[in-house]
C-alpha positions as CSV (number, residue, x, y, z in Angstrom):
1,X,-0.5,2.2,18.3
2,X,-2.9,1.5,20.8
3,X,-0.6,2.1,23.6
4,X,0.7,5.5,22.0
5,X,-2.9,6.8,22.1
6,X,-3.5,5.7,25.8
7,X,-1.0,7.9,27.2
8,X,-0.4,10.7,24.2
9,X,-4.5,12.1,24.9
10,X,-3.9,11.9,28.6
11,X,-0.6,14.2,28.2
12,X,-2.4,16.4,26.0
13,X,-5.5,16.6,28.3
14,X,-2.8,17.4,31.1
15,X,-0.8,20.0,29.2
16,X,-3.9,21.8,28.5
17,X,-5.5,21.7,32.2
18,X,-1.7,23.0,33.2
19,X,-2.0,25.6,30.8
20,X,-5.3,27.1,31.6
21,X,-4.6,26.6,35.1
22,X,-1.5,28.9,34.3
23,X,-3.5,31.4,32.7
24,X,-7.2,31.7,34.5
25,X,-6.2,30.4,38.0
26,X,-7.2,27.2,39.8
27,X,-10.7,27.6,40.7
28,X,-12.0,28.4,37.1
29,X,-10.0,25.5,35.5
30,X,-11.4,22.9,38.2
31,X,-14.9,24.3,37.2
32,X,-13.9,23.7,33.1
33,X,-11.8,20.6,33.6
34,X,-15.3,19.0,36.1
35,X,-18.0,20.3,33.6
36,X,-16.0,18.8,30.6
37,X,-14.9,15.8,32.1
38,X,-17.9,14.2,30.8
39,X,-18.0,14.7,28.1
40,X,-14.0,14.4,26.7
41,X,-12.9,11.6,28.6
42,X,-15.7,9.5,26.6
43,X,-14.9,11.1,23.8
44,X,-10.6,10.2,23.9
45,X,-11.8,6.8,24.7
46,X,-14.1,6.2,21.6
47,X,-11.2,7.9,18.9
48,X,-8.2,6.2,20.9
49,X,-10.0,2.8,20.0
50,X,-11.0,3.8,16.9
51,X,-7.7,5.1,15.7
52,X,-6.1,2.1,17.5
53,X,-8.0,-0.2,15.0
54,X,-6.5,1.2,11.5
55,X,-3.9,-1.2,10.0
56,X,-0.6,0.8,9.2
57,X,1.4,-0.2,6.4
58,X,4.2,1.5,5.9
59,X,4.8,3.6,2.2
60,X,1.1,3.6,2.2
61,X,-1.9,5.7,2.4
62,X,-5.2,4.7,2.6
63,X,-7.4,7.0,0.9
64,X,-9.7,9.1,3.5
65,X,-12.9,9.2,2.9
66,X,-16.1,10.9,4.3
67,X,-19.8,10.3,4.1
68,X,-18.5,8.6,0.6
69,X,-16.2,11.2,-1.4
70,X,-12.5,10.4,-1.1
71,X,-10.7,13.5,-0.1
72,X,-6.7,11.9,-0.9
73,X,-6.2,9.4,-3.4
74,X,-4.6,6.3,-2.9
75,X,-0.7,6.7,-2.3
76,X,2.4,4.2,-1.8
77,X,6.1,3.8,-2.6
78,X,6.6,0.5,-3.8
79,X,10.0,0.7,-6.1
80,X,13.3,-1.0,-5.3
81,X,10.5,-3.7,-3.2
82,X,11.4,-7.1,-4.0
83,X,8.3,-9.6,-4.9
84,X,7.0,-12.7,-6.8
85,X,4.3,-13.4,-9.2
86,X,2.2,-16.9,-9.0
87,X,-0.3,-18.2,-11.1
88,X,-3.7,-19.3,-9.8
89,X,-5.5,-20.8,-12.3
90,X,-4.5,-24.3,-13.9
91,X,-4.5,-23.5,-17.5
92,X,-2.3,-20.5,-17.0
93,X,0.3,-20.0,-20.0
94,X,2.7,-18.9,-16.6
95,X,2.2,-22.4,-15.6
96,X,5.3,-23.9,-16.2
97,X,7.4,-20.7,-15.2
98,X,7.1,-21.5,-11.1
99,X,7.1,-17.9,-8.9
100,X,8.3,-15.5,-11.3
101,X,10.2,-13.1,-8.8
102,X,11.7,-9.5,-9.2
103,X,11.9,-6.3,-8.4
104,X,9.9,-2.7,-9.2
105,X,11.8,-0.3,-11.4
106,X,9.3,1.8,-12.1
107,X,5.6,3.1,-11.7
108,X,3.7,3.8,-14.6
109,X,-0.1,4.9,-15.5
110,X,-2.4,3.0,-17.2
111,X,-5.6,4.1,-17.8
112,X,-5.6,5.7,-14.6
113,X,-4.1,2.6,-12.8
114,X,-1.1,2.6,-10.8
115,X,1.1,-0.3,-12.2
116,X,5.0,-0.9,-12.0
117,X,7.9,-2.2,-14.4
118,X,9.0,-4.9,-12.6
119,X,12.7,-6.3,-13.6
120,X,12.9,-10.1,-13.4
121,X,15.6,-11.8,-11.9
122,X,15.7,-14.4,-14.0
123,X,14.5,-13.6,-18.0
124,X,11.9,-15.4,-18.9
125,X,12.0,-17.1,-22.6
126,X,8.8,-16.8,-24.5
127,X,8.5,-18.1,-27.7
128,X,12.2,-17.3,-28.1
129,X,12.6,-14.2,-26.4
130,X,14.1,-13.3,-23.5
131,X,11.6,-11.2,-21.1
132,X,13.5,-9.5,-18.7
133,X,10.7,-6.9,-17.9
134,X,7.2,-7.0,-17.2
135,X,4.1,-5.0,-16.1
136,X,1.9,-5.4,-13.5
137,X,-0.8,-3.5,-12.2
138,X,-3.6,-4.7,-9.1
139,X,-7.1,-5.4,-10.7
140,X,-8.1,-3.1,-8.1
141,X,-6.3,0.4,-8.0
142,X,-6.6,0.7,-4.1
143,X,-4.5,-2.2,-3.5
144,X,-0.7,-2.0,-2.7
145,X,1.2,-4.3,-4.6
146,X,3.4,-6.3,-2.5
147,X,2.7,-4.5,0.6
148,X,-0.5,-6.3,1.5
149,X,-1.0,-10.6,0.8
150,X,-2.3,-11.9,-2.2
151,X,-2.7,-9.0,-4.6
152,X,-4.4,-9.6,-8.2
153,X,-2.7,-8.6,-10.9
154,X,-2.5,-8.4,-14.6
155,X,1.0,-9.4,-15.7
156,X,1.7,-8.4,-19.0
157,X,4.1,-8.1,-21.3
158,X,6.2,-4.6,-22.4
159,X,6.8,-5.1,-26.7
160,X,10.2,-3.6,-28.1
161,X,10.4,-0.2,-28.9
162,X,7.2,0.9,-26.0
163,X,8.2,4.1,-24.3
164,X,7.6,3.8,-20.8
165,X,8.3,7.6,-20.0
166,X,5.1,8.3,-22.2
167,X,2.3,9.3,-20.0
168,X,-0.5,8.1,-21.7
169,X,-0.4,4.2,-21.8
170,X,-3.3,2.0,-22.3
171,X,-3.8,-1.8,-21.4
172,X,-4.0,-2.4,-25.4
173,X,-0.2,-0.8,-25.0
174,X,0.9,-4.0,-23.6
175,X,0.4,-7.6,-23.9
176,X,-1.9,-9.2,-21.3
177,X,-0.8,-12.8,-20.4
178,X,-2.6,-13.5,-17.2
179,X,-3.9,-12.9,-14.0
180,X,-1.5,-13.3,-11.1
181,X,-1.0,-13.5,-7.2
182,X,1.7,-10.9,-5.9
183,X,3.2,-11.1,-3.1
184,X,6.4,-9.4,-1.1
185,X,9.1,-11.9,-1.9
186,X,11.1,-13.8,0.1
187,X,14.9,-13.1,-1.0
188,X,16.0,-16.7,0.2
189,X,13.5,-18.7,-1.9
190,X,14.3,-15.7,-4.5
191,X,18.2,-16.9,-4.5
192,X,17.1,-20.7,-4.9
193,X,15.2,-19.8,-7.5
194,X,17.6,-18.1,-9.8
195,X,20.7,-20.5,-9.1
């Protein structure tokens, strides 16, 4: 990115001094290009580095903000990602269950939250009953689930008969089981784990 920056302002600095050199003549643009000098080439170098510094991920958006109101929500395409759920705490009822590992299906509201169906590779068997999809959603609504490390989410269970199309869904929809690490998964350990 960095790179990109160095030699795209030059070229664009370049096009335009050809352009008004086109246009007004030689003289006048030497006298534009030396009494602006000063202050643009400062200028390129301060946004170059400062664009240079933002952390792409791709699907993603951050939201842009200015002098504290966000002017573009929070954006990313997460479905058909593969990725894995892990416990963190030591008296989690997912305990047992290892990295629980699957992939997004679908991306729902709740209560103004992003959160996606996530289809599990392998059902899980709760008291019974085979699980073979689940919700999760990132305690923080800003936060890409599997696109950046770590995420903290709720994982919860859909019950029979919830329609998922609806667009009104709250939390008390679905039935909270625990906080949970998520993470992009890796399909090899993915494989091991369902054989």
């Amino acid at each position: 990115m960095m790179s990109f920056l160095i030699y795209s302002f030059p070229a664009i600095f370049i096009a335009a001094f050809l352009i008004e050199g086109y246009w007004f003549g030689p003289t006048i643009t030497l006298q534009n290009v030396s009494g602006n000098a000063f202050l643009c080439i400062p200028f390129l170098a301060i946004v170059s580095v400062r664009l240079a510094n933002y952390d792409i991920i791709p699907t993603y958006w951050s939201p842009l903000q200015l002098k504290g109101f966000t002017i573009m929500k929070a954006g990313y395409d997460v479905i058909g990602l593969h990725v894995k759920t892990e416990s963190f705490k030591a008296d989690s009822p997912l305990e047992g269950y290892g990295p629980i590992t699957g992939i997004i299906v679908k991306d729902i509201m709740i209560e103004d939250i992003h959160a996606h169906v996530m289809q599990l590779d392998k059902p899980l068997n709760v008291g019974g009953e085979q699980i073979k999809e689940i919700v999760i959603g990132p305690k923080e609504d800003d936060e890409p689930v599997g696109l950046t490390p770590d995420v903290i989410c709720y994982f919860m269970i859909i019950p029979e008969g919830l329609n998922l199309d609806s667009k009104d869904h709250e939390k008390r929809d679905f039935e909270f089981v625990d906080w949970v690490n998520v993470n992009k998964a890796d399909k090899i350990a993915a494989i091991q784990t369902n054989a």
